[in-house]
N, C-alpha and C positions, 0 to 999 in steps of 0.2 A: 212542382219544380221551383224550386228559387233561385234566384239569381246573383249578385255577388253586386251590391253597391260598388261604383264607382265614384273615389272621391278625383275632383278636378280643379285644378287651380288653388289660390291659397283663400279666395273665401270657402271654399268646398272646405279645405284644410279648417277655415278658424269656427267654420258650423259644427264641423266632428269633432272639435274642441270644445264646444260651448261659447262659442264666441260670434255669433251668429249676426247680433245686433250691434250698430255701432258703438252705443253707450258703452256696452260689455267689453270692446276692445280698446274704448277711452281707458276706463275702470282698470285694466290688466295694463293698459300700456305707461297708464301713471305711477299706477302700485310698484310697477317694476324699474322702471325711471327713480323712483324715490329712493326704491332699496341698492338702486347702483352709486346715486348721487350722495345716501347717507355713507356707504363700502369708503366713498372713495374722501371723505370726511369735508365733505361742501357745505353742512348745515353750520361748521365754526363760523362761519363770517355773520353768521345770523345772534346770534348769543353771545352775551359778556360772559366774562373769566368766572360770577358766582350763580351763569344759568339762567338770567334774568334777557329776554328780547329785545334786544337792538329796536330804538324805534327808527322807520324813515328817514332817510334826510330832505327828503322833498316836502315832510308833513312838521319839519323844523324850521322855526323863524331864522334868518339868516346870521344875527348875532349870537344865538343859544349856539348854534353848528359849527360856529367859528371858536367859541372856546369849547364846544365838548365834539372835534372832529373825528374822536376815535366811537363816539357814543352812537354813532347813526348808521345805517347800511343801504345802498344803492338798491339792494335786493334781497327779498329773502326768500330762503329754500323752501318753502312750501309753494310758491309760485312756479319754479319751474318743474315738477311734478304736474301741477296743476295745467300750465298750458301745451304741456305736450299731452297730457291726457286728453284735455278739448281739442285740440290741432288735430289726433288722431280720431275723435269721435265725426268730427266736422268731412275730414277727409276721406274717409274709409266708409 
C-alpha cells in the first residue's frame, strides 16, 4: 500500500520545489528580484548614456563629484538583487 505524501505549510511547498535549503531560496529570490528590477528599467541610474558604470560617489573625492555630479550613483543595481537575496537566505 502507499500512501499519498502530504505537502504542509510553505517550507513543505519550497522542499517540493527544490528550494529546500536557505541558500537555494537566497539564489531564486535574488535571480527573481533582478529580473523584476531589470522589467521595470532601474539598472539606468547605474550606466552612462555610452554603457560605461557609474562609479560611486562615496568612493569620489569631494571636488571631482562636485564638477562631475551627474558621473556618480548613490547605488547600484546589482546590490539590490544581492541583498534581498542574503536577507532572504539569512531569514528563511
Amino acid at each position: 500500500m502507499s500512501e499519498e505524501q502530504v505537502i504542509t505549510g510553505w517550507r513543505g511547498v519550497c522542499v517540493e520545489m527544490g528550494l529546500g535549503q536557505p541558500y537555494q531560496r537566497g539564489v531564486c529570490a535574488g535571480l527573481l528580484s533582478g529580473i523584476v528590477l531589470y522589467g521595470l528599467g532601474f539598472p539606468k541610474i547605474s550606466f552612462t548614456e555610452d554603457g560605461s558604470i557609474k562609479p560611486p560617489k562615496f568612493l569620489q573625492d569631494h571636488e571631482s563629484a562636485a564638477r562631475e555630479e551627474e558621473e556618480g550613483t548613490n547605488w547600484h543595481f546589482i546590490l539590490t538583487p544581492a541583498l534581498i537575496g542574503l536577507t532572504v537566505s539569512l531569514v528563511t
